[in-house]
C-alpha positions as CSV (number, residue, x, y, z in Angstrom):
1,X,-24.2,14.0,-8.1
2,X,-21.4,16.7,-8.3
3,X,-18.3,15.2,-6.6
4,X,-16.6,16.9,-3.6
5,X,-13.6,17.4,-2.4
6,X,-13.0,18.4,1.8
7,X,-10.3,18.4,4.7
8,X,-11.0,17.3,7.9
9,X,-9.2,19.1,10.6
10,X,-9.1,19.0,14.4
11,X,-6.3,19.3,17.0
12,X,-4.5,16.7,18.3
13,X,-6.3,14.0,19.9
14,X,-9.9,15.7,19.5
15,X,-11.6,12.8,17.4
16,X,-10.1,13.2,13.6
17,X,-9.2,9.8,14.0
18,X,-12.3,8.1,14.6
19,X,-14.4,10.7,12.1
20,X,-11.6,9.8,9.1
21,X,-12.3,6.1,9.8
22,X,-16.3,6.9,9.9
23,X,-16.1,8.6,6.4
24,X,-13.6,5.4,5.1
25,X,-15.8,3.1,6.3
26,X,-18.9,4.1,4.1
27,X,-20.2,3.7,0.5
28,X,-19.0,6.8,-1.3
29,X,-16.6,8.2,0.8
30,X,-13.5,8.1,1.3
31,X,-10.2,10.3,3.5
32,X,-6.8,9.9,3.5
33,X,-5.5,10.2,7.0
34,X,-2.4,12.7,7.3
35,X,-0.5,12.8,3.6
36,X,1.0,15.8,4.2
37,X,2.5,15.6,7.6
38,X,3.5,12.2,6.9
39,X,5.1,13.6,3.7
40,X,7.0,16.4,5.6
41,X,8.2,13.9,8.1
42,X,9.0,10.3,6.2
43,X,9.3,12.3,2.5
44,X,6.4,9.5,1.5
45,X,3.3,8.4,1.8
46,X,2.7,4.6,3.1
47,X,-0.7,4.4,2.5
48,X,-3.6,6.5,0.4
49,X,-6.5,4.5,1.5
50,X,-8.6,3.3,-0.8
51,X,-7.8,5.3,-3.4
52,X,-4.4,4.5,-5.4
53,X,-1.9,7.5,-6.2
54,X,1.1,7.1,-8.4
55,X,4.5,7.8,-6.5
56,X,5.3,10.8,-8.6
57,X,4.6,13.7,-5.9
58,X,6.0,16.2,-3.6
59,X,4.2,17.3,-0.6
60,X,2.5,20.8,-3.2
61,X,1.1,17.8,-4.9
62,X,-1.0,15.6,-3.3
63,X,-3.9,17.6,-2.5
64,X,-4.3,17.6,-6.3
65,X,-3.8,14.1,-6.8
66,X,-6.4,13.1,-4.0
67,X,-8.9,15.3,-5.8
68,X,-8.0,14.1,-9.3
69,X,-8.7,10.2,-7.7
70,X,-11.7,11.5,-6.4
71,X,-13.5,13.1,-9.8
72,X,-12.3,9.6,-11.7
73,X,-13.5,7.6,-8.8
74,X,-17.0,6.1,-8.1
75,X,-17.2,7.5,-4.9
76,X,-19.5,11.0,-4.1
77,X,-16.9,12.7,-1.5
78,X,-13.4,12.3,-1.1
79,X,-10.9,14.4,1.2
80,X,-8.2,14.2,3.7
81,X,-7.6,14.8,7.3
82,X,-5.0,16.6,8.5
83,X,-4.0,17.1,12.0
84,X,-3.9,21.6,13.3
85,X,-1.4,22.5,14.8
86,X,-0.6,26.3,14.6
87,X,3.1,26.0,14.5
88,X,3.5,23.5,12.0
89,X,1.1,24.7,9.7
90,X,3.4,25.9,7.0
91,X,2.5,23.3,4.7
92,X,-1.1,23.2,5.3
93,X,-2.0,26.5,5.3
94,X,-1.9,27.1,1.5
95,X,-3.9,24.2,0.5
96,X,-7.1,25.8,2.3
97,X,-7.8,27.6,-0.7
98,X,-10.6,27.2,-3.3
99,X,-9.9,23.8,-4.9
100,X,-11.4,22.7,-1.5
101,X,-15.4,22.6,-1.4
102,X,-16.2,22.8,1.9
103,X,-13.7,22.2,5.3
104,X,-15.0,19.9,8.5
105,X,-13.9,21.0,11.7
106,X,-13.9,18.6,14.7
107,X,-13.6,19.7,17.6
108,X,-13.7,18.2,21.8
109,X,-14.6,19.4,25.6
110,X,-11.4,21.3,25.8
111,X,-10.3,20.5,29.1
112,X,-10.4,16.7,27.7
113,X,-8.7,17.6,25.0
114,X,-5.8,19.0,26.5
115,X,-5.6,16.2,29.2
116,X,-4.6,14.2,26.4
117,X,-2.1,16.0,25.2
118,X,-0.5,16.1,28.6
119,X,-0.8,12.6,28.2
120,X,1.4,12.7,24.5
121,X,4.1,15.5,26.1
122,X,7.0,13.3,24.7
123,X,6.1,14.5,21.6
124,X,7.3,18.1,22.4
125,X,7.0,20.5,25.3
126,X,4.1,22.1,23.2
127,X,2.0,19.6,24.5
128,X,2.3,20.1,28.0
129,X,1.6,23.8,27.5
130,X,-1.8,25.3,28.0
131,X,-0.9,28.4,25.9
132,X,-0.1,26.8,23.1
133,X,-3.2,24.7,23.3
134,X,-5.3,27.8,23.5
135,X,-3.3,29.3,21.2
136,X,-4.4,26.1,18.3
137,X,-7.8,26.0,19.5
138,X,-8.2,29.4,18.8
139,X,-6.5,29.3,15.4
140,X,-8.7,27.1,14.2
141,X,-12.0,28.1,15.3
142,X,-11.3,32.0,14.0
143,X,-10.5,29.7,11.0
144,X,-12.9,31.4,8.2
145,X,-13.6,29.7,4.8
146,X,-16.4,29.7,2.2
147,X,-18.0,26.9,3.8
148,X,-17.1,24.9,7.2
149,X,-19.4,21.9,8.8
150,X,-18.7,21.5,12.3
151,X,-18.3,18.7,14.4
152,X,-18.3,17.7,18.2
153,X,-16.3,14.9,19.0
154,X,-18.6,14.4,22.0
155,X,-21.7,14.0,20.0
156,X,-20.2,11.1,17.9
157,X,-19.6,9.3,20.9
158,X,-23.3,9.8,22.0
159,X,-25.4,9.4,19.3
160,X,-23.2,8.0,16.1
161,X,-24.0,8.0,12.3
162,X,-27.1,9.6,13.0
163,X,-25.5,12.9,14.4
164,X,-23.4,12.7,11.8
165,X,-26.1,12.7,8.9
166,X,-27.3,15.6,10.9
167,X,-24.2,18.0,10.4
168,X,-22.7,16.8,7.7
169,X,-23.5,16.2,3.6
170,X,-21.8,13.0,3.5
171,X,-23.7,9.9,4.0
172,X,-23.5,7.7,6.4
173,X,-24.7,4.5,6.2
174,X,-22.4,2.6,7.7
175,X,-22.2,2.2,12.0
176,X,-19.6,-0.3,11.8
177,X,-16.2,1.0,11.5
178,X,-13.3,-0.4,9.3
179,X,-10.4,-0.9,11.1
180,X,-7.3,1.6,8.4
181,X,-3.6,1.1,8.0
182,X,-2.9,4.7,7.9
183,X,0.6,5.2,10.0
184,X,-0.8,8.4,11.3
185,X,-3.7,8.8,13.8
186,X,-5.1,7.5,16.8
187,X,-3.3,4.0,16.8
188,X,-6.9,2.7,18.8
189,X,-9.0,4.6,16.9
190,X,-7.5,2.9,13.7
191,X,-7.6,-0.3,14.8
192,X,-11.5,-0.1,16.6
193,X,-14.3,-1.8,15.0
194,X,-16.6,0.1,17.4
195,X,-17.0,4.1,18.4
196,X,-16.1,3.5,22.1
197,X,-16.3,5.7,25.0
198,X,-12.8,7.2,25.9
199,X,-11.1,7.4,28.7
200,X,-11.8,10.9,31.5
201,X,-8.6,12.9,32.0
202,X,-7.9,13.8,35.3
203,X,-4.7,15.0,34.5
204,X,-5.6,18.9,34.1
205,X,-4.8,21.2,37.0
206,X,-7.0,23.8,38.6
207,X,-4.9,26.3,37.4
208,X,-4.7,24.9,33.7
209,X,-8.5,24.5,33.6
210,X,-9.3,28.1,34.8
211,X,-6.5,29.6,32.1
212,X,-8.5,27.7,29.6
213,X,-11.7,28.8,30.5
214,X,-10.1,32.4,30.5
215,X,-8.9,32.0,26.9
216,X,-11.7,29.8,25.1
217,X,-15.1,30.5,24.8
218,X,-17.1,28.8,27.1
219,X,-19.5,27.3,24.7
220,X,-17.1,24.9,24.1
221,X,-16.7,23.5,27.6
222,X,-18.9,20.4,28.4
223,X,-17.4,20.0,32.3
């Protein structure tokens, strides 16, 4: 089988988390869970996963160094997951380019989505600011490239590995999750052993959940 190499990315607190630890915890797969924001914020990388990488990187490197592991690896798909955020993109942007074979873009009920990042607003004003919310979710749906699998965070909750077989050319074989040591990500979502249910946001105003239904496409809304 030809190896491949992908990114997974989703906003903030749309279900990265729990779909990087779905792809760890099978056969032939593995994803590193943030390298390069952790990179640009700690200047290292605690943890590659289960592949190994020596320390001799900058942040330019490490895509290249996760897909050189992969191709002298045993496993059939190897990646990483990084988290989009439009205005801190400047280091992620120019590794969507062709060394990538496909992307996998997650993505959640909107309105949910942004209730939790009300819920994180101490990690900037951004996050307690429907524009810029709409403004990422946008971003990366208009994202374009030669070959993107998309996901709904919703769907994994509902129906598992067998959605997931369904959208994606990974395989899953594996329900059972593997609780990571990644220092980035959902800190409950890395330490699960189950998918669970999360919790409902009721933390959206009127006002915030018409603006996003003004500004995203419908489609997306579940509520």
């Amino acid at each position: 089988m030809i190896k491949q190499f992908f990114i997974v990315l989703g906003l903030p607190r749309s279900g990265s988390t729990l779909l990087t630890n779905l792809i760890n915890s099978q056969t032939k797969s593995f994803c590193v869970s943030e390298p390069l924001w952790e990179m640009d914020n700690f200047k290292k990388v605690k943890t590659f996963g289960k592949i190994k990488i020596d320390e001799s990187y900058d942040i330019n490197d490490i895509p290249n160094k996760i897909k050189s592991s992969l191709i002298k690896s045993e496993f059939d798909f190897g990646g990483y997951k990084e988290t989009f955020r439009h205005w801190q993109n400047k280091y992620l942007v120019p590794h969507i380019n062709d060394d990538l074979d496909f992307i996998i873009r997650i993505s959640r009920d909107p309105i949910q989505n942004y209730g939790s990042w009300k819920k994180k607003s101490n990690w900037g004003k951004q996050y307690s600011d429907v524009k810029d919310f709409s403004d990422c979710f946008n971003s990366l749906k208009n994202l374009e490239f030669k070959k993107i699998y998309d996901v709904q965070y919703e769907k994994i909750i509902e129906e598992g590995i067998d959605y997931l077989n369904d959208v994606l050319p990974i395989k899953f074989d594996n329900e059972s999750l593997k609780p990571s040591h990644f220092t980035y990500g959902d800190s409950f979502a890395n330490s699960s052993k189950n998918i669970k249910q999360p919790e409902f946001n009721t933390n959206v105003t009127e006002d915030e959940i018409n603006y996003l239904k003004e500004n995203i496409d419908n489609e997306n809304f579940i509520l």
